[in-house]
N, C-alpha and C positions, 0 to 999 in steps of 0.2 A: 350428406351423400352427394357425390357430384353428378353436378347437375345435369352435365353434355351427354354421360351414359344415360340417363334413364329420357332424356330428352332425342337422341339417338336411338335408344328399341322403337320408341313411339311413332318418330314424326322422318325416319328413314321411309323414302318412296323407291318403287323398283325401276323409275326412272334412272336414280341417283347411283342405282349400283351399275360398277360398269360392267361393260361386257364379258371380259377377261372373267369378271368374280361372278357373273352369274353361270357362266359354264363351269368355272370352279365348282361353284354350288354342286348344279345337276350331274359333275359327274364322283362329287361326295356322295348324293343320294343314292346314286346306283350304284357304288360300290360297297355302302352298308348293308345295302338291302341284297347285294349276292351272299357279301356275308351272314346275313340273318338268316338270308334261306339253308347255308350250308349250315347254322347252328341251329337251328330247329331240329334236328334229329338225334341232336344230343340230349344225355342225361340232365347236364343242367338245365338244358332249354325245357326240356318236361317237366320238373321239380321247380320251377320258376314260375309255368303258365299253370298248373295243375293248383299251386299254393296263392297265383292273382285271384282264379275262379274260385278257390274254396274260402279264403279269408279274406280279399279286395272284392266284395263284390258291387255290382253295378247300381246304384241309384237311377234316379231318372236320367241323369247326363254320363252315360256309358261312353266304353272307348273297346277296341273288338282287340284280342289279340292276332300279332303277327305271325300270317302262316299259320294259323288255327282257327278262327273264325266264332270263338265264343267272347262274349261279351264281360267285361268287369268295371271297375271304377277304373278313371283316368290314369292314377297314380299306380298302380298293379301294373293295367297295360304297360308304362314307360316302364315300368320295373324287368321285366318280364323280357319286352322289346328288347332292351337294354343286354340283358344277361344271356340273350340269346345271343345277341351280338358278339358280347365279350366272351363266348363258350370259344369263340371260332378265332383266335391271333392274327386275323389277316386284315380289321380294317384300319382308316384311315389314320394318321397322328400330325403329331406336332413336333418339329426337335426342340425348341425348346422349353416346353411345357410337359416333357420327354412322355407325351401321352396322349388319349385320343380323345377330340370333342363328339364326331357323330355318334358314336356305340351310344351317347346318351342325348344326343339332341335329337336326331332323326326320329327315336322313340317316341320321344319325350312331343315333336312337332304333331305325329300321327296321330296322338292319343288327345291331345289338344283340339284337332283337325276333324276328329270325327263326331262327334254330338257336341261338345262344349262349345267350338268356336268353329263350323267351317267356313272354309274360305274359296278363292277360284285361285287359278294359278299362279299369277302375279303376285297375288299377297303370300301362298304357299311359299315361294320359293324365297322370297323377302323377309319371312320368319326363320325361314333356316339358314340366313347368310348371316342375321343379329346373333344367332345362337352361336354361330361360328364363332363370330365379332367378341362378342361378350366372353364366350366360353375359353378362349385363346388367350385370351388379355387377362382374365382372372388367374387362370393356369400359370402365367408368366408372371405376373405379381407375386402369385404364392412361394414359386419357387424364387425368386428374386429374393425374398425377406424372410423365410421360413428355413430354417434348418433340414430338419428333416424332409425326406424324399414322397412326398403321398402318393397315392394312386390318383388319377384321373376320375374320382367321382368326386374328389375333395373342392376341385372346380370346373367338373364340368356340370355339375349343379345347377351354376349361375348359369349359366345359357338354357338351360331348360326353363328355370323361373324367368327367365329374359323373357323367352318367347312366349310363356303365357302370360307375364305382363304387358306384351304387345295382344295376343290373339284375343283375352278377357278384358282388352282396354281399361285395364289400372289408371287409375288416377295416379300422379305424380309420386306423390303421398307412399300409396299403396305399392308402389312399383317399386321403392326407395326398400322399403319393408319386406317387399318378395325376393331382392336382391340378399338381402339382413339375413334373412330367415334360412335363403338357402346357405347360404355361409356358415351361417351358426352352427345351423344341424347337419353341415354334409359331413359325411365319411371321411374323416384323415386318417385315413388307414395307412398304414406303414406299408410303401411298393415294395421294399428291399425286404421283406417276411413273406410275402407269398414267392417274391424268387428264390429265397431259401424253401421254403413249404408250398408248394403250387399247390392249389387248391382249386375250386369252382367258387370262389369269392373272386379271383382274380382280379381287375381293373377298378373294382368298385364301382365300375358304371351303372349295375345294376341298382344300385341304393344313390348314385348320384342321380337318375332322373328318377327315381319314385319319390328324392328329398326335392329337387327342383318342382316337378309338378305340383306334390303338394304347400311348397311353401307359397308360390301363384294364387291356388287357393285358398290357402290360409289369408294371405293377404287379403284377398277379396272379400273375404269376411270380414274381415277387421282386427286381425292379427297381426302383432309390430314386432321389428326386431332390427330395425335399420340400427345402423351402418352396416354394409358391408367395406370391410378394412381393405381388403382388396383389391375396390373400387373407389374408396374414398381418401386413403390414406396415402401427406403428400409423399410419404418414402415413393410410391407409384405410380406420380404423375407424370413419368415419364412414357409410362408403358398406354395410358392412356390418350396419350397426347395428340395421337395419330388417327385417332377414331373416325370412320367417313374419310379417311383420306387415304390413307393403306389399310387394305385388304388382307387380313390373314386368312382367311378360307382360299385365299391363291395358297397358301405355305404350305398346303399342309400336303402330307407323302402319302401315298397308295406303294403298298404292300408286294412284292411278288409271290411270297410265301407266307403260308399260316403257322408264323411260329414268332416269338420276340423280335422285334426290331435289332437289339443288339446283338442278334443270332446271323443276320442276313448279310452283313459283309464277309464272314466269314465262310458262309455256303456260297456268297459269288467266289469267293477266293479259291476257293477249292476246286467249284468248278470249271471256273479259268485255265487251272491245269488237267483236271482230269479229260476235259473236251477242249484241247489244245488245237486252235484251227490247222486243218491241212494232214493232223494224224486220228487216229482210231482213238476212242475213249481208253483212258486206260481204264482198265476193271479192277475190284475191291479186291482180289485174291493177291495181286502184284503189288497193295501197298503194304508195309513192314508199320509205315505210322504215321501222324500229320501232327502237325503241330502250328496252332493258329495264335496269333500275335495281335492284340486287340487291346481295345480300351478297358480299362480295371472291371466296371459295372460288368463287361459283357464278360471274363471269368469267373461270374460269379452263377450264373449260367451252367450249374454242373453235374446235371445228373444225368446218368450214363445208360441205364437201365429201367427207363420211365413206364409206370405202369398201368396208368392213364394222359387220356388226349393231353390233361391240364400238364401234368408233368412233362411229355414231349414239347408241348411248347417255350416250356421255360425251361429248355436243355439248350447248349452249345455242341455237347459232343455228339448225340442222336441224331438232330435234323442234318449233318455237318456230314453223317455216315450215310443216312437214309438219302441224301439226295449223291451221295457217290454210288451207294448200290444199285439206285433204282434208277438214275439219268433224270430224278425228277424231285419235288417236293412240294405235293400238295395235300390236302384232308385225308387220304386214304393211308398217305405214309407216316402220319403222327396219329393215327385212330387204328381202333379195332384188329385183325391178325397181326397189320406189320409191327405192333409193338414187340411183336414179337422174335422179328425175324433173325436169326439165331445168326446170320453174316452180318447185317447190321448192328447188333449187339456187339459181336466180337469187333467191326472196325472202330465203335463208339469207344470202347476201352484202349483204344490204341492213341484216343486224340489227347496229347499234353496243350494247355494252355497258357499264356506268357503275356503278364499284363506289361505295356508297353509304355511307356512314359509319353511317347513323343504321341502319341492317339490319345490319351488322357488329356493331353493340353487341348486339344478341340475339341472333346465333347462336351456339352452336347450336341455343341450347334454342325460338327459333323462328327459322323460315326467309322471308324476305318479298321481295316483288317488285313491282315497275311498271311498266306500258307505257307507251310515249308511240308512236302512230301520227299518221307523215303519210304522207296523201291526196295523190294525184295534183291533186287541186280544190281545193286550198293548204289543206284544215280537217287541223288540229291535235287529236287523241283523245288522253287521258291517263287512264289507267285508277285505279282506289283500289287502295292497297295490298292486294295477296293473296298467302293462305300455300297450302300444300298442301291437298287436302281430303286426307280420311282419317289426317288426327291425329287425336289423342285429343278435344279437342277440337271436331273434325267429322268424329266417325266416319262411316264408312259403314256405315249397315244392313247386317240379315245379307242380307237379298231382293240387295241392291248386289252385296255379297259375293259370293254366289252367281250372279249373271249374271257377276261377274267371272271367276269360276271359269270358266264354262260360255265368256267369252268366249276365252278361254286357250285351253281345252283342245279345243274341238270340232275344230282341226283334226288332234287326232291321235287324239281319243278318240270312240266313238259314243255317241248318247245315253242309252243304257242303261248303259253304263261309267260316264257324266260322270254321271250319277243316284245310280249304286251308291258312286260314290266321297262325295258330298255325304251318302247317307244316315250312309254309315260313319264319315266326319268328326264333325258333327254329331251322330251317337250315340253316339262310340265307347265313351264312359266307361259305358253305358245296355246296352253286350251281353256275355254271357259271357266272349267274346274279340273277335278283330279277323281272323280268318280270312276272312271276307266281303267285306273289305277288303282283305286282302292278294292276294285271288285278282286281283282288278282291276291293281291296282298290281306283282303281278310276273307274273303270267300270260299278260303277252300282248309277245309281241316286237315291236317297231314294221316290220319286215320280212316277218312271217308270220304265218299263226294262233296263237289262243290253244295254250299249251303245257300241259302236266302241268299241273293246281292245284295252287296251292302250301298245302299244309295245318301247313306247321311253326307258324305263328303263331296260336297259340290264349289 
């Protein structure tokens, strides 16, 4: 096993991370946690937290679920945390790991954070930057040597058993073995089968931190299963090379919309023309067709008529219509009536798709797209090539960030929760502890009044 990784989870101090990557951090934390709130009210999210409490339940060292406030074993919660995450297509990723680390680290931290291991700020936010660290680099390796295309649990695993090899202070040994362990047993679920079949499995995040957590555990018992190839294996010494010295938790991209990644150039594209500066939007009823010019992976993207959330978000042609009819594209437009909406429908059959050569040679490491609009009045619109915002490259301010936050979560959170959560993100490394935070985050059941406070996490 090498050695720098498992001597890096350990012996990394929050002095050591720079500045840049700890705001990186805290504004990872607060953009998962908008989106776990917005997925809490989903079907999966209840079928997720409903199956931790019934069959993960709590021993003496409990973990509370998120945005519900009942208690289960550590490994359910991150499961649960997880899948609630990944109900909602908006949070954070990677290009080239073409998937996301927090959906399962941020869980995966919490659930660690609150009776097994807690901690005060500084180390809080130190555990979630290793998770980044770790979780980014294995992802990168996998795809590097691996054929086939996984989901994001298949390595964001390692970064959950990372950070409980740091917070349960593993022995070297043990830590080699929690790494092992989660590798063995994560999910290589096939990505390119749920984008044909969208389903509520979707990212696999859900089963990569319930396998992370408990491989941490297992190790700490005395369960072996090192190497992780991933991490050990010299085909990937490159990718680890850099450890402590570049920061991939800066890399990673925040979302403007809840829906694929590979979906989102193509909705700037479109709406580049339809909200044309200096003229009036054009409206749905004036376009005859669109037709979007993208990288191979993102026509693969095609269902027209999606009958659930899971399905609109792994559509091209849907959010593509829904954000030309409605001037916008958030939760309310791939959930619940508007799947229905009988002018959205008809424009989503109108989108042709055209995988494009010259977009195929950059991806993954960028994603691009183009619209071509015809007019009912014969004029021909062809938009400039557009990538995602909120890469690296066009980040979104933190103010961005934060209306993102606040647009997520106001429907399940009030604005005094949606305030307490932003202060505590944004300071957390800055207070004794994170108990402030956690009262928000597991305090209040989405069915009833706030519960007990939760004080374990200090």
């Amino acid at each position: 096993m090498r050695s720098d990784s498992v001597d890096f989870i350990h012996s990394l101090r929050y002095a050591e991370i720079p500045a840049t990557a700890r705001h990186a951090a805290r504004r990872a934390l607060l953009d998962s946690l908008g989106v776990a709130a917005a997925g809490s009210v989903t079907e999966a999210s209840r079928i997720l937290r409903d199956h931790a409490v019934r069959f993960h339940a709590a021993g003496a060292e409990g973990a509370t679920l998120l945005f519900d406030g009942r208690r289960t074993a550590p490994p359910g919660a991150a499961m649960a945390g997880a899948g609630t995450i990944d109900a909602i297509d908006a949070h954070d990723g990677h290009r080239l790991t073409k998937g996301h680390v927090g959906a399962a680290v941020v869980p995966a931290l919490l659930a660690y954070c609150d009776e097994l291991a807690p901690c005060g700020g500084k180390e809080f936010l130190t555990r979630l930057v290793v998770g980044y660290e770790i979780a980014t680099r294995a992802g990168i390796a996998l795809h590097a040597t691996v054929a086939d295309y996984h989901t994001s649990g298949a390595w964001n695993t390692l970064g959950a058993a990372a950070i409980g090899a740091r917070a349960l202070n593993l022995t070297e040994e043990q830590s080699a073995h929690a790494l092992g362990i989660a590798e063995y047993y994560g999910p290589r679920s096939q990505m390119m089968r749920v984008i044909d079949y969208p389903s509520m499995v979707k990212d696999g995040s859900a089963m990569g931190a319930f396998n992370g957590v408990s491989a941490a555990l297992l190790a700490q018992d005395g369960f072996t299963g090192a190497p992780a190839i991933t991490v050990m294996d010299e085909e990937v010494d490159e990718v680890w090379a850099d450890l402590g010295r570049r920061w991939r938790v800066e890399e990673q991209y925040f979302k403007a919309y809840p829906v694929c990644r590979w979906a989102q150039p193509a909705v700037e594209a479109v709406l580049s023309l339809v909200r044309a500066e200096g003229e009036a939007p054009i409206p749905a009823s004036q376009i005859a067709g669109i037709t979007i010019h993208s990288f191979t992976e993102a026509t693969r993207l095609v269902l027209r008529h999606p009958k659930t959330t899971d399905e609109a978000q792994y559509s091209l042609p849907f959010p593509v219509a829904a954000a030309v009819v409605h001037g916008k594209l958030g939760v309310p437009e791939i959930d619940g009536p508007d799947l229905a909406d009988l002018e959205v429908l008809k424009l989503s059959d109108s989108v042709r798709m055209v995988a494009e050569p010259l977009y195929d040679d950059s991806f993954p490491a960028e994603r691009w797209a183009h619209a071509v609009l015809r007019l009912k009045d014969g004029r021909r619109l062809v938009s400039a090539p557009c990538t995602a915002r909120g890469d690296p490259e066009r980040p979104f301010s933190d103010s961005r960030l934060i209306e993102k936050f606040h647009e997520l979560a106001a429907p399940v959170l009030g604005e005094s929760e949606r305030e307490a959560i932003v202060a505590g993100c944004l300071t957390v490394d800055q207070q004794d502890g994170v108990a402030a935070l956690a009262t928000v985050l597991y305090g209040r059941a989405l069915d009833g009044p706030h519960s007990s406070l939760m004080a374990s996490v200090r």
